[in-house]
C-alpha positions in Angstrom: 68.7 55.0 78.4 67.9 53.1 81.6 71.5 51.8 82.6 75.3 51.0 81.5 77.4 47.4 82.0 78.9 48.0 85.5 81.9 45.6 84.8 84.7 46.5 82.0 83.1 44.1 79.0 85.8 41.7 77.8 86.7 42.5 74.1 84.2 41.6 71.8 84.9 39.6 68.4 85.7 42.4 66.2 83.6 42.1 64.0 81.5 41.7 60.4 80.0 43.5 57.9 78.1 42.0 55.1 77.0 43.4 52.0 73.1 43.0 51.8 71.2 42.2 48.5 69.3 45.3 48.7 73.5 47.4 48.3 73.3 48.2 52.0 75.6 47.1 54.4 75.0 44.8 58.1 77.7 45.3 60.7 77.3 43.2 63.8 79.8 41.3 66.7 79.9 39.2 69.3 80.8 39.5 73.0 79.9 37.2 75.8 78.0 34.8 73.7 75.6 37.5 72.4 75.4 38.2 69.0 75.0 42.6 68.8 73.8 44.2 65.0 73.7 47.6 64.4 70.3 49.2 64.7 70.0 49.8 61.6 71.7 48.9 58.3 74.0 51.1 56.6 74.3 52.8 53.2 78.3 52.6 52.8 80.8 50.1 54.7 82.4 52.8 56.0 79.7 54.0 57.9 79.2 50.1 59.2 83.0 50.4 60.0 82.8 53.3 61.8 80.2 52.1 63.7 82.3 49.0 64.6 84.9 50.8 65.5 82.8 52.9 68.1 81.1 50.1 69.7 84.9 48.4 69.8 86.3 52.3 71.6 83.7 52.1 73.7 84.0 48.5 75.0 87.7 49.2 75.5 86.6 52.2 77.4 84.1 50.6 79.7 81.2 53.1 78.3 79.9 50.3 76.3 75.8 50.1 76.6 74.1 46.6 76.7 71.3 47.2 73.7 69.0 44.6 76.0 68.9 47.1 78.3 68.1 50.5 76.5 64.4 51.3 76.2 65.2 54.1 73.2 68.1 55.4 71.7 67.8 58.7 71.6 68.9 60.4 68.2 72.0 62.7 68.2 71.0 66.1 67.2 72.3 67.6 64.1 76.1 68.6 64.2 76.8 66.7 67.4 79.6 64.5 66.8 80.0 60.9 67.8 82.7 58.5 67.5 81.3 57.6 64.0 82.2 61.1 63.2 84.6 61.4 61.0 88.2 63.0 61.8 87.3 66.1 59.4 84.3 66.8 61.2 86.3 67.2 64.2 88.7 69.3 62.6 86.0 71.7 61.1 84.4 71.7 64.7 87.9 72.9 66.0 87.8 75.8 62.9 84.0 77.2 63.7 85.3 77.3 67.6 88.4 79.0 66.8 86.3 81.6 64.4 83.6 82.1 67.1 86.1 82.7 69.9 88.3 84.8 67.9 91.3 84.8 70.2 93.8 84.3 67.5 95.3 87.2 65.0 92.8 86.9 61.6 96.6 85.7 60.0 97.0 82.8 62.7 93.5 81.5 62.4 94.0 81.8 58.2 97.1 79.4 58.2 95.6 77.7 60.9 92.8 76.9 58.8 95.0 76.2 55.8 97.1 73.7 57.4 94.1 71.8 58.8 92.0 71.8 55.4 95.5 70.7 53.1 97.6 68.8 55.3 95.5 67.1 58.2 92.2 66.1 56.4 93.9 64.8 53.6 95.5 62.5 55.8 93.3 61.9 59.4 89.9 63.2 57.7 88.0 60.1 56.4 89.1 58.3 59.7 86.3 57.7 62.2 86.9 59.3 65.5 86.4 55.8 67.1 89.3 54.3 65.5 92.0 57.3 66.0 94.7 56.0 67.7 98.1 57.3 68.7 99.8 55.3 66.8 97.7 56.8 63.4 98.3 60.2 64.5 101.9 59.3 64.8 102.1 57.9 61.6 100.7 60.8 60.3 103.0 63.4 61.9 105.9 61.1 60.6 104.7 61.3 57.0 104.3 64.9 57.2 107.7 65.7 58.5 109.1 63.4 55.9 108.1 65.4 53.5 108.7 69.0 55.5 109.9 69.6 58.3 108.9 73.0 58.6 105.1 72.7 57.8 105.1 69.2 59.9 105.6 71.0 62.7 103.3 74.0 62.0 100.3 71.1 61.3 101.2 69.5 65.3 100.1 72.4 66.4 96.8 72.2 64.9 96.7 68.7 65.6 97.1 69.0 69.2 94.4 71.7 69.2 91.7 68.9 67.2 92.7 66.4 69.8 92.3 68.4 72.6 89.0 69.3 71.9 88.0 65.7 70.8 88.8 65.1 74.8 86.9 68.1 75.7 84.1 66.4 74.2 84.4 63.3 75.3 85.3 61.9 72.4 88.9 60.6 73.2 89.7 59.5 77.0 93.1 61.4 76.9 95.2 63.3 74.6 96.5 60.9 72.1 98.5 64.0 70.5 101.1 63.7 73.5 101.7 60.1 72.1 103.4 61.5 69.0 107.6 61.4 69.0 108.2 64.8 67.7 111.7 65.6 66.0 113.6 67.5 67.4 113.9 70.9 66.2 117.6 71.5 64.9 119.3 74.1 66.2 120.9 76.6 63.6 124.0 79.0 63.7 122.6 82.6 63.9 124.0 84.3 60.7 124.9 87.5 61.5 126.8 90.3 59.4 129.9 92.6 60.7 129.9 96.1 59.9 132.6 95.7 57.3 130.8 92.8 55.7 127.5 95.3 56.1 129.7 98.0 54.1 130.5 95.5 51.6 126.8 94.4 50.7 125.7 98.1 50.7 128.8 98.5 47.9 127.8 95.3 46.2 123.8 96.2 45.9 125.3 100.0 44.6 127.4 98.3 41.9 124.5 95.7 40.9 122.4 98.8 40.2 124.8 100.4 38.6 126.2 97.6 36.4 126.8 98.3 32.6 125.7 95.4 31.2 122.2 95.3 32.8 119.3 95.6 30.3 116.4 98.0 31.2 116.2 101.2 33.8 118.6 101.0 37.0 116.3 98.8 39.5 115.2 101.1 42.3 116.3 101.3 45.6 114.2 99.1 47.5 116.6 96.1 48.8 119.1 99.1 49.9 116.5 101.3 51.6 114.6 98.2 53.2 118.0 96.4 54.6 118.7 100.1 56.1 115.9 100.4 57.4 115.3 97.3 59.1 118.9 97.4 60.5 117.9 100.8 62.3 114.6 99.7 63.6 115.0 96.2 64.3 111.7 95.5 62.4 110.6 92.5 60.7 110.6 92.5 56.7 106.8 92.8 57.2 106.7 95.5 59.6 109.2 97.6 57.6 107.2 97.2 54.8 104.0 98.1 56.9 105.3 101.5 58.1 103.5 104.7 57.6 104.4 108.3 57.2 102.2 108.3 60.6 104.7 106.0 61.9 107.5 108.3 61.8 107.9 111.5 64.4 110.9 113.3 63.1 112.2 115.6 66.2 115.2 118.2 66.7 116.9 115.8 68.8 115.2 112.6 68.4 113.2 110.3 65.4 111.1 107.8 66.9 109.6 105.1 64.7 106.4 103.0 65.8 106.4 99.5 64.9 102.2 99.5 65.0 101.9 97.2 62.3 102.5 94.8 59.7 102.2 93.4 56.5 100.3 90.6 55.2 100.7 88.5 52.7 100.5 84.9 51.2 98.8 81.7 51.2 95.7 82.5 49.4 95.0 85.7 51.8 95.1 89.6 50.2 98.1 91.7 50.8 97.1 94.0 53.7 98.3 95.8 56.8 97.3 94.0 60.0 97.3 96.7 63.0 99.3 94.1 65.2 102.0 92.3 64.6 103.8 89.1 65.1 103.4 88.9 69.7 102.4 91.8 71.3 105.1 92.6 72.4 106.1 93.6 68.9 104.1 96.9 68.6 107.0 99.0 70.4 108.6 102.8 69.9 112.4 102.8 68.4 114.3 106.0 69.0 116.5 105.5 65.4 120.2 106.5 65.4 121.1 109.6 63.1 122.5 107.8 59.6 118.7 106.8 58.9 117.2 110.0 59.6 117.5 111.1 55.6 116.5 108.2 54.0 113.3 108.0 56.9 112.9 111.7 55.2 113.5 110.7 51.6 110.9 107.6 52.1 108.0 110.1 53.7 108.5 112.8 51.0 108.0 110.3 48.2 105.3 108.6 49.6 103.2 112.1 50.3 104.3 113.1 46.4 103.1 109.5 45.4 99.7 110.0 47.6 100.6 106.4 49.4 100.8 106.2 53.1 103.4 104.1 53.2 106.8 104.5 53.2 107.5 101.5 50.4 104.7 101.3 47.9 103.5 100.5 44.5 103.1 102.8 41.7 99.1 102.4 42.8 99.8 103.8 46.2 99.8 100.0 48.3 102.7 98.5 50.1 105.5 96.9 48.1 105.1 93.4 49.3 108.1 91.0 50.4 108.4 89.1 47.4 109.9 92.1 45.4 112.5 92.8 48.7 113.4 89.2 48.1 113.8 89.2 44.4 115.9 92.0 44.3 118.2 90.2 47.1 118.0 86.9 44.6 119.3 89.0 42.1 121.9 90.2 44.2 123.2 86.8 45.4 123.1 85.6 42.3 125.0 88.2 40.5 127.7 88.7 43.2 127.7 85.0 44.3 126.6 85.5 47.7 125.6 82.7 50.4 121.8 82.3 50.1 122.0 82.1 53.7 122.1 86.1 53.3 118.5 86.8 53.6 116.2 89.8 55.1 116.2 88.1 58.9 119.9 88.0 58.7 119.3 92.2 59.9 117.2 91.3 62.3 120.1 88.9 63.8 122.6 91.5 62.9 120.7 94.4 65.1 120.1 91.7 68.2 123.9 90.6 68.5 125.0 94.3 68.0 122.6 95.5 71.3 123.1 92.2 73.0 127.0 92.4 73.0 127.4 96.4 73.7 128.2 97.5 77.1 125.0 99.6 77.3 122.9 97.2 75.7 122.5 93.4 76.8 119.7 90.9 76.4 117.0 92.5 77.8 117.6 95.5 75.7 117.7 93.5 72.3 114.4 92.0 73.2 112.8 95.2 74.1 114.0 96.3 70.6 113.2 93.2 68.4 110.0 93.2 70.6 110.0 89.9 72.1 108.1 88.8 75.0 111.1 87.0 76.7 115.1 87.3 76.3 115.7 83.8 76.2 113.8 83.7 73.0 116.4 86.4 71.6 119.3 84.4 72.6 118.5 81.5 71.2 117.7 82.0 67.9 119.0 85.5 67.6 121.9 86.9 69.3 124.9 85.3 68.6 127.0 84.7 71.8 130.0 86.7 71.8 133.5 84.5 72.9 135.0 87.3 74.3 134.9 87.7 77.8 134.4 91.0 80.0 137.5 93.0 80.8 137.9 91.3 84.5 141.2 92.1 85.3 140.9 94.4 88.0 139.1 92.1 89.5 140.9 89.0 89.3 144.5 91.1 90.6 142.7 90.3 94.0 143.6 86.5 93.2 147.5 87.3 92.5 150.3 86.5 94.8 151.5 89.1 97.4 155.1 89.7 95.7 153.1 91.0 92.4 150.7 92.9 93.5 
């Protein structure tokens, strides 16, 4: 390639492409008086498109190439993109990058993968990477939240990380993904329990068990055991379900339980323990208070009888998986006409609003216990904010007039 325009090119006449007798297709435009045709003719129009759109991203650009002036074109290897790449190939590039760099938990890269593969390609794929735009990947986020929220925001992620290495490539000239007007995320009251209402759901899951008119064996123990358990360790559904015998040290004065783990499960992957969990900050030591100790001893001596190592599991020996926690706790709602706003991460709330608003507790210490990286994370979305204030009195009878002091 002997040389580039050294002037921006004004914008060309964008552009033609004709069907040939022969079922091929001829793309070709005009800028400054000069008539330029693809090299070559192309077996779809949307390969000719694609090619129009690149020769127009690259006038806009000032990278466009005068053909008059290139002695041979040099062939682009095999798997290097271009902007006549399409969308997906960028995607997929982004997906063997992630794989080979393995930075991400084997969970994180799964979903990562599954939300590119079902909810970006089906959208951005067919597009050719000369004619993304902000505005299409706007369009497409807006689409996406329409129909969830949730997942919509889960799939920008990705997104950003395809787009960003488009630029890394030199592909796009900037990061078209900070275009995008996100929603904002709505904030949501932190659902917490009270010890009496905590007493009450213990009672109500007894009496559901117990019920006379139920048909079939009295359901096991699992929603009980697992909302105890969780509320002494501060664990996530997963990582109670994920504990081993191994995790529990039972000592005269103290039981510690290791969070070391979790469990994994859903969207089209196995059910298996991870050894990490969700940050890692989350693999932590919880010194449990005293009313847990027998059920952590029940839990281990069944699970030894039962051959499993873990402390909820199957008649086979594996873990007891989430979805039969939440069934029971359906059942539950359903029978004592409970809010469905009553699920397992309720606990979770419940134990970081109990530390966060003792005297010998506080943000910092919740954290530490829910095993987040940061407290602010804690308060926000977990502890709820208590209106009372400290007891200040002492210190404010400083501010009173001399004849009451």
């Amino acid at each position: 390639m002997s040389g580039t325009s050294s002037t921006r090119k004004a914008p060309a006449a964008w552009g033609t492409v004709r069907r040939r007798e022969s079922g091929t297709y001829q793309a070709f435009y005009r800028t400054n008086g000069r008539r330029i045709s693809a090299p070559a003719p192309f077996r779809t129009e949307a390969e000719a498109l694609a090619w129009l759109a690149a020769e127009r991203a690259a006038h806009a650009t000032g990278t466009w190439i005068d053909p008059a002036r290139v002695s041979i074109a040099p062939a682009a290897a095999p798997g290097t993109l271009t902007l006549a790449s399409t969308f997906e190939a960028l995607c997929e590039a982004l997906i063997a990058e992630e794989d080979a760099y393995a930075e991400a938990r084997p969970a994180t890269l799964h979903e990562q993968t599954r939300l590119i593969r079902r909810v970006i390609v089906p959208t951005l794929g067919a597009v050719p990477l000369g004619a993304v735009r902000p505005s299409l990947l706007d369009a497409a986020y807006q689409q996406w939240h329409q129909r969830s929220p949730a997942q919509a925001r889960n799939a920008l992620v990705a997104l950003r990380k395809v787009v960003k290495l488009g630029k890394r490539r030199d592909l796009f000239t900037f990061d078209m993904s900070d275009s995008i007007r996100v929603h904002p995320r709505k904030d949501k009251p932190i659902v917490t329990l009270e010890p009496m209402q905590l007493a009450q759901f213990r009672r109500t899951i007894a009496d559901w068990r117990d019920r006379p008119d139920r048909s079939g064996p009295q359901p096991s123990r699992l929603l009980l055991d697992v909302t105890d358990v969780m509320l002494a360790t501060s664990a996530r559904i997963g990582e109670a379900l994920g504990l081993r015998t191994q995790d529990i040290e039972f000592g005269e004065r103290l039981t510690i339980v290791s969070i070391a783990g979790t469990l994994i499960e859903g969207h089209g992957q196995p059910k298996h323990w991870q050894p990490t969990t969700k940050t890692e900050a989350g693999l932590r030591s919880i010194i449990v208070p005293e009313w847990i100790v027998p059920t952590l001893e029940r839990l281990v001596l069944s699970a030894k009888y039962d051959g499993s190592a873990y402390l909820f599991h199957t008649s086979s020996g594996k873990p007891t998986g989430a979805h039969a926690v939440h069934r029971q706790l359906r059942a539950v709602r359903d029978w004592a006409g409970l809010s469905p706003e009553l699920v397992p991460h309720v606990f979770r709330k419940t134990v970081a609003t109990t530390i966060a608003n003792h005297a010998s507790g506080g943000l910092d210490a919740a954290a530490l216990t829910l095993g987040h990286n940061r407290a602010r994370v804690t308060e926000a979305h977990y502890a709820k904010r208590s209106t009372l204030a400290p007891d200040m009195r002492e210190a404010l009878n400083q501010l009173a007039p001399e004849e009451t002091r």
